[in-house]
Residue frames as qw, qx, qy, qz and C-alpha x, y, z in Angstrom:
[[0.000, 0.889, 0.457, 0.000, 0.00, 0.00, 0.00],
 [0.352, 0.312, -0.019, 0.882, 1.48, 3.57, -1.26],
 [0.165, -0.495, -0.516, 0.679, 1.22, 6.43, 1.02],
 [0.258, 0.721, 0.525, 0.371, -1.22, 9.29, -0.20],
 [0.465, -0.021, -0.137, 0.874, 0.56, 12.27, 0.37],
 [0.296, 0.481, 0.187, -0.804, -2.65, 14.72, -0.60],
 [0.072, 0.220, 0.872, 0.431, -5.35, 13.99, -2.42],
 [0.048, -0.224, -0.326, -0.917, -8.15, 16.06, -3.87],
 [0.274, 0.097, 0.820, -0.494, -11.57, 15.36, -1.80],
 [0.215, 0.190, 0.819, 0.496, -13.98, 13.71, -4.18],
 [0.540, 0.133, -0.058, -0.829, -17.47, 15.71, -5.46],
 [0.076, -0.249, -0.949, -0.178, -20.25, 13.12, -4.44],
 [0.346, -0.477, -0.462, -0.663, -24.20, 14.69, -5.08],
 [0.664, -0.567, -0.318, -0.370, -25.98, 15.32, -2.08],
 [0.743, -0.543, -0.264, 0.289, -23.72, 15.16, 0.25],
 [0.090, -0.943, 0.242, -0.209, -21.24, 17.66, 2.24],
 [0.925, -0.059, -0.294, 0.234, -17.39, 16.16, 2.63],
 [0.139, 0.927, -0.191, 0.292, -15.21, 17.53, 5.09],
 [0.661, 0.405, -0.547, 0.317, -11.70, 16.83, 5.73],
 [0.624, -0.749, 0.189, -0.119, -10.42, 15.25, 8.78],
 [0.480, -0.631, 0.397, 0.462, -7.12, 14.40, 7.47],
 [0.078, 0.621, -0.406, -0.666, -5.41, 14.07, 4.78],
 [0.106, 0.157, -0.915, -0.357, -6.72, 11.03, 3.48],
 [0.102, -0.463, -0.839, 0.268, -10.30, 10.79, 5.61],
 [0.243, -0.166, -0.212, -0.932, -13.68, 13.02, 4.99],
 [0.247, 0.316, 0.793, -0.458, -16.73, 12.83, 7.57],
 [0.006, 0.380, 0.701, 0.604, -19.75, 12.41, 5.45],
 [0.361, 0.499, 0.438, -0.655, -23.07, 14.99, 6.17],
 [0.378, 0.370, 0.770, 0.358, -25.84, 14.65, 4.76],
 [0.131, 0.498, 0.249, 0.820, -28.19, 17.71, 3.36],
 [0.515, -0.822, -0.184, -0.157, -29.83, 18.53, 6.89],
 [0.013, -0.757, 0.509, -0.410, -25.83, 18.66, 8.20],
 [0.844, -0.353, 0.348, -0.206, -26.00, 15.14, 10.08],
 [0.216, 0.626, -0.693, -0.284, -23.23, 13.16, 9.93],
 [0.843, 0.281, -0.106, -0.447, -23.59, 9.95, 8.07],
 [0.981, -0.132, 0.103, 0.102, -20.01, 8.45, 8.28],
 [0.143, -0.820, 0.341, 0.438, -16.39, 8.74, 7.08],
 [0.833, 0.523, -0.029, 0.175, -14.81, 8.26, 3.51],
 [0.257, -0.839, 0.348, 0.330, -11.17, 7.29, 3.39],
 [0.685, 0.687, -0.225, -0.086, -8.95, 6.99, 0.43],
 [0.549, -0.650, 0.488, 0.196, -6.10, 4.79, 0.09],
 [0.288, 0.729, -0.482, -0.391, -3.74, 4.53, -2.84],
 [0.781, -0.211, 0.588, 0.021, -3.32, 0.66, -4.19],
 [0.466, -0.072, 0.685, 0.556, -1.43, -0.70, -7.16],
 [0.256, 0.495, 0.711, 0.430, -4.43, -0.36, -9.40],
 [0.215, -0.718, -0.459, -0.477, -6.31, 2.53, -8.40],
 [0.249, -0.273, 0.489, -0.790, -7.69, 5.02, -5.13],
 [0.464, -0.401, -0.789, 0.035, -10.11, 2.79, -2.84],
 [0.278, -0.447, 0.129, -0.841, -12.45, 4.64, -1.48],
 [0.274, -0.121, -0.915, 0.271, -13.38, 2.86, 2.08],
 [0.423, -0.630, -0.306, -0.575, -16.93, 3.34, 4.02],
 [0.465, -0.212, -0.759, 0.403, -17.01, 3.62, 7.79],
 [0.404, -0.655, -0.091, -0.632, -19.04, 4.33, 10.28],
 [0.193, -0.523, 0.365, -0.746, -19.08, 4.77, 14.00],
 [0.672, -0.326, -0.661, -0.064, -19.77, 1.66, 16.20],
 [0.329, -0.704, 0.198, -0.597, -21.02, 3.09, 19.65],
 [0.967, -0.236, -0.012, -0.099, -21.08, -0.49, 21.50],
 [0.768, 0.090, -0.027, 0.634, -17.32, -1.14, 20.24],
 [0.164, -0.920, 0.112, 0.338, -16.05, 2.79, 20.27],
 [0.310, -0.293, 0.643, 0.636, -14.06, 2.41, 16.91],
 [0.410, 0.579, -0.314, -0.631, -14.72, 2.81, 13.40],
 [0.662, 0.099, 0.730, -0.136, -16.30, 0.09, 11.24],
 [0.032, -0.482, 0.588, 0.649, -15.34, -0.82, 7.93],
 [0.731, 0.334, 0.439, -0.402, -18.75, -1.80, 5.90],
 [0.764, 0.454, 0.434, 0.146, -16.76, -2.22, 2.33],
 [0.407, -0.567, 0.191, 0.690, -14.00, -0.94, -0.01],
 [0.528, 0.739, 0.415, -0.059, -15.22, 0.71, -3.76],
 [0.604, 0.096, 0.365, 0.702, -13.44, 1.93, -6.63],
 [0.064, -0.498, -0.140, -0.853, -15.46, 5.28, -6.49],
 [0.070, -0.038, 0.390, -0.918, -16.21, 7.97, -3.71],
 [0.531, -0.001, -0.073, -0.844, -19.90, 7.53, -4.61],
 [0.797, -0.158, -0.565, -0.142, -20.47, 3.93, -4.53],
 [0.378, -0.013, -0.702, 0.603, -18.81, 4.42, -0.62],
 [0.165, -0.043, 0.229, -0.958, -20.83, 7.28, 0.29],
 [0.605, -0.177, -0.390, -0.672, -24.05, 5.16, -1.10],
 [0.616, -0.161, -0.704, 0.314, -23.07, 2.28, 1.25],
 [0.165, -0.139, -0.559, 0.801, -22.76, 4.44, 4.08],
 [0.435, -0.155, -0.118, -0.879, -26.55, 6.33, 2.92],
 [0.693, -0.094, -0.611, -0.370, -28.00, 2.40, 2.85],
 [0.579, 0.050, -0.739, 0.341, -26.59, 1.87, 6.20],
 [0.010, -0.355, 0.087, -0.931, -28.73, 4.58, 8.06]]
């Protein structure tokens, strides 16, 4: 896995992404609630955009699936609401 040094933060419809580091964007939706976090990570072929959300019970971040586009992550993380 190659390190992503800075990478652009993707444009996905309907939603609001803002950076929480350089590689991770919390997801709101259009009322401002957040929905989950998209993070990008650089692999041989391609960026892999990962979905996660917020397990309260555990107190860590759950990984629901990894997608070859910002928008197929961000839908995962809508379906998971």
């Amino acid at each position: 896995m190659a390190i992503i040094h800075e990478i652009e933060a993707p444009l996905v419809r309907g939603v609001t992404l803002r950076p929480v580091s350089k590689k991770r964007w919390r997801v709101l939706d259009r009322a401002g609630r957040v929905i989950g976090h998209l993070r990008a990570d650089q692999e041989r072929d391609g960026v892999r955009f990962h979905a996660e959300r917020f397990d309260m019970a555990a107190a860590r971040l759950r990984d629901p699936g990894a997608f070859w586009s910002a928008r197929e992550a961000v839908e995962c993380l809508r379906y998971l609401r």
